[in-house]
Structures are given as C-alpha cells and as structure tokens.
C-alpha positions as a LaTeX table, in Angstrom:
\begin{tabular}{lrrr}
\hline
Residue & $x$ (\AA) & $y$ (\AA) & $z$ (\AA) \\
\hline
Unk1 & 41.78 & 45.10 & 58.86 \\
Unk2 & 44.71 & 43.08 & 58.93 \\
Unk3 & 42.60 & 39.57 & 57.91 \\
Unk4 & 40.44 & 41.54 & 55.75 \\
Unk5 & 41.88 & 39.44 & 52.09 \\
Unk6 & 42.53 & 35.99 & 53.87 \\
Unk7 & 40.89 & 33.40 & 52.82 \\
Unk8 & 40.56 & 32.97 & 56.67 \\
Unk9 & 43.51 & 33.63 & 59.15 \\
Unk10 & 46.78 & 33.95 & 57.03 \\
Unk11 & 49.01 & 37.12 & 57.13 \\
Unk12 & 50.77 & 38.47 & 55.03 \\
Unk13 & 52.41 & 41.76 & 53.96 \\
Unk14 & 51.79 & 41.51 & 50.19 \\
Unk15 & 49.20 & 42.47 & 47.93 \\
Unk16 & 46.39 & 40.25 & 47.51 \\
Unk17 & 46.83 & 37.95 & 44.90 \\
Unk18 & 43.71 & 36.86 & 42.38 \\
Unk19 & 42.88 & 33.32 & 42.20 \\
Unk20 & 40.89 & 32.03 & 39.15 \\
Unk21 & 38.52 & 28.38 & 39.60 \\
Unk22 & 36.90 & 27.19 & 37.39 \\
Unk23 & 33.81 & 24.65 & 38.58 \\
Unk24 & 32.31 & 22.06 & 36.67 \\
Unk25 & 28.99 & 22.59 & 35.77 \\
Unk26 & 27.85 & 19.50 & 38.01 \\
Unk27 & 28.20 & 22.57 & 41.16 \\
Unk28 & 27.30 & 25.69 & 39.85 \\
Unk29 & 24.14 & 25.86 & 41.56 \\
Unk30 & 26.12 & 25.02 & 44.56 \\
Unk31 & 29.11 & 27.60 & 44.02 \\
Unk32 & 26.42 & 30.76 & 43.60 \\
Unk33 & 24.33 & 29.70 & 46.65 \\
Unk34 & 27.61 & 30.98 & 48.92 \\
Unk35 & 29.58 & 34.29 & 49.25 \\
Unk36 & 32.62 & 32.86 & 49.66 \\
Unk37 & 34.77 & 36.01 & 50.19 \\
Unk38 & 33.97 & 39.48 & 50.66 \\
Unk39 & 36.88 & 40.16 & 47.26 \\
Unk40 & 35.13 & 38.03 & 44.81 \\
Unk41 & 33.99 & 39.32 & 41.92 \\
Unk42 & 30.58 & 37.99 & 40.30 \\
Unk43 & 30.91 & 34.35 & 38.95 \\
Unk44 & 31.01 & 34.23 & 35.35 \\
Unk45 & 29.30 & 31.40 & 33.50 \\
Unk46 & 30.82 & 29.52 & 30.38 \\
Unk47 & 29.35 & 28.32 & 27.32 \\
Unk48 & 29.77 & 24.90 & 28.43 \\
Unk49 & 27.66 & 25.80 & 31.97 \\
Unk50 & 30.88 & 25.53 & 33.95 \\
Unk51 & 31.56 & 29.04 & 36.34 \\
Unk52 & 34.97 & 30.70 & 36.88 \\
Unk53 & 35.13 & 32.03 & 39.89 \\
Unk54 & 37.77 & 34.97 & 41.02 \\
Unk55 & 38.90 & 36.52 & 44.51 \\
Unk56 & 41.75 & 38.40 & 45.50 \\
Unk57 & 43.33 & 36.87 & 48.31 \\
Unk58 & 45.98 & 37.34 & 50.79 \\
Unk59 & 47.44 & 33.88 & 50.89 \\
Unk60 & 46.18 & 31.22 & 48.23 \\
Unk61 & 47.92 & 28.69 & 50.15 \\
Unk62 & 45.35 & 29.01 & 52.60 \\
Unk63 & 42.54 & 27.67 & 50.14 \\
Unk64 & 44.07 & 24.19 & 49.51 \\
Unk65 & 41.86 & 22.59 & 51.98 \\
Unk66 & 38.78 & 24.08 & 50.92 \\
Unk67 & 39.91 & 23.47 & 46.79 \\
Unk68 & 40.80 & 20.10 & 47.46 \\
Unk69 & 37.19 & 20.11 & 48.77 \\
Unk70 & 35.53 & 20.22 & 45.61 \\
Unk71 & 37.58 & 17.21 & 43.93 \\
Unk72 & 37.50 & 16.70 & 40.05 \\
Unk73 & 35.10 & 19.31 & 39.74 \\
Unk74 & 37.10 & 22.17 & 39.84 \\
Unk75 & 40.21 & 23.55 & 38.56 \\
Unk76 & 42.46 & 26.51 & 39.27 \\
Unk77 & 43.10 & 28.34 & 36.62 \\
Unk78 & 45.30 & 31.12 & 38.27 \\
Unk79 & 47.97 & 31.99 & 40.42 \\
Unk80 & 50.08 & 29.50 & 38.53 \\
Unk81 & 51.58 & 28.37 & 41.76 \\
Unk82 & 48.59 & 27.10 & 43.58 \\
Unk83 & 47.37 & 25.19 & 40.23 \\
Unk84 & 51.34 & 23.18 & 40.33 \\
Unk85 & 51.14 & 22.28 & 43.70 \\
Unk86 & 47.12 & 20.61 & 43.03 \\
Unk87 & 48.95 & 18.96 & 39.70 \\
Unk88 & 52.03 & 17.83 & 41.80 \\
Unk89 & 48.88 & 16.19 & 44.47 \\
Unk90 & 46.92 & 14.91 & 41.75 \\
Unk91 & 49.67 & 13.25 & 40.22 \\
Unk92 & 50.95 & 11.60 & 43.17 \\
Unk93 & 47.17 & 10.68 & 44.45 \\
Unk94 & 46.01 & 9.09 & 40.85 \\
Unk95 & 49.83 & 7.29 & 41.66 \\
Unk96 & 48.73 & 5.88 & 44.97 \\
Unk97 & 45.59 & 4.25 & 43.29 \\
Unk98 & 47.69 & 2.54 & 40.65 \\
Unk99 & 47.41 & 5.86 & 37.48 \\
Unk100 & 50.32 & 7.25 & 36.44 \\
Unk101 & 50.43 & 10.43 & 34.38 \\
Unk102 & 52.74 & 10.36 & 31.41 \\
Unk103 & 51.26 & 13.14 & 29.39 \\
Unk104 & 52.60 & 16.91 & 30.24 \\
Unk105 & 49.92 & 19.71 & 30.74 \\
Unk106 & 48.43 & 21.50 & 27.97 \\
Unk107 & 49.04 & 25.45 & 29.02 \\
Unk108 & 45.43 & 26.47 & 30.74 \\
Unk109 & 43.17 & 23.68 & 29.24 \\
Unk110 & 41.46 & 21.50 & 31.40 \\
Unk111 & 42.97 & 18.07 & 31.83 \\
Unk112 & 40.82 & 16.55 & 34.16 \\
Unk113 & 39.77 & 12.91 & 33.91 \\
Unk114 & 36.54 & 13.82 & 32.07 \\
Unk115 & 38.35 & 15.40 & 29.25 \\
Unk116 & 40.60 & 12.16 & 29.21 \\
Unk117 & 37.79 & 9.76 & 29.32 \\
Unk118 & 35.11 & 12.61 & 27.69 \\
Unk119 & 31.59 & 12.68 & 29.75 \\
\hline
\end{tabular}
C-alpha cells in the first residue's frame, strides 16, 4: 500500500501528483504495447499521431531515468517541475555537443529539435 503510486520505490507522504508526456508519433505503437503504471489513464492520441500519456504518481522525480529513456521523442508536458529540470538537462547536454540555446520556451508548445529544424 505504501508503494502503491511510485513510479517504483519512492515514498512519500503527499498526494500523487499527475504527470502529462507527450510521445512522438515515431513510438506510439511502442508506448501502448506496455502498462506502465497501474494510475494511468488511457493514452490519448493527437491529430498529429503523437500520444499524451498521464499517471498519477507519487514522486515524478523518480521517472527521470526512464523519461530520459525515450530521448527527443517525448516531452513532459506536466508537473511543471519535472519538464524544467529535462529543459535545464537538455540545455546543458545540446551545450556539451557544441548547441547553445538562446531562444526562451514558448509556454506548453513543443520545442524539440524537429520543430526547430521541421521533419
């Protein structure tokens, strides 16, 4: 009972919180073939074939391994927290490789390298 919203052993004493992906259509296929916890709610498919994905979990800090996982092809959308700290690693990985980012977020558009160079 006590595990029964982490994403896989992280405590905590606060209410779940609901994280919101959104997956490029490149891994749709791939993000339906899984259950990936027992909170999430059925994935919704856009207009453009990508899939937001929600789950209410204990502590979304937890997930950064598994969201780093995917790469470019997905982005969090919600909590707000958990999509800074992937834009404060992005930023300093595209750095490491010689990209710096100049430009400032748009609010909850994407701004992923496809939208920069279009697909």
């Amino acid at each position: 009972d006590l595990l029964a919203d982490a994403w896989g052993v992280w405590y905590t004493d606060s209410e779940p919180v609901e994280v919101v992906l959104k997956f490029h259509p490149r891994v749709v296929r791939r993000v339906k073939e899984t259950r990936w916890h027992r909170s999430e709610a059925p994935p919704e498919e856009q207009p453009d074939g990508s899939l937001l994905w929600r789950a209410k979990i204990a502590e979304p800090q937890e997930m950064l391994p598994w969201i780093r996982g995917w790469g470019a092809d997905v982005e969090v959308l919600a909590p707000k927290i958990l999509r800074e700290t992937l834009t404060g690693e992005a930023k300093a990985m595209a750095e490491v490789y010689g990209w710096y980012v100049t430009s400032k977020p748009t609010g909850t558009e994407s701004s992923t390298l496809d939208d920069f160079f279009g697909e």
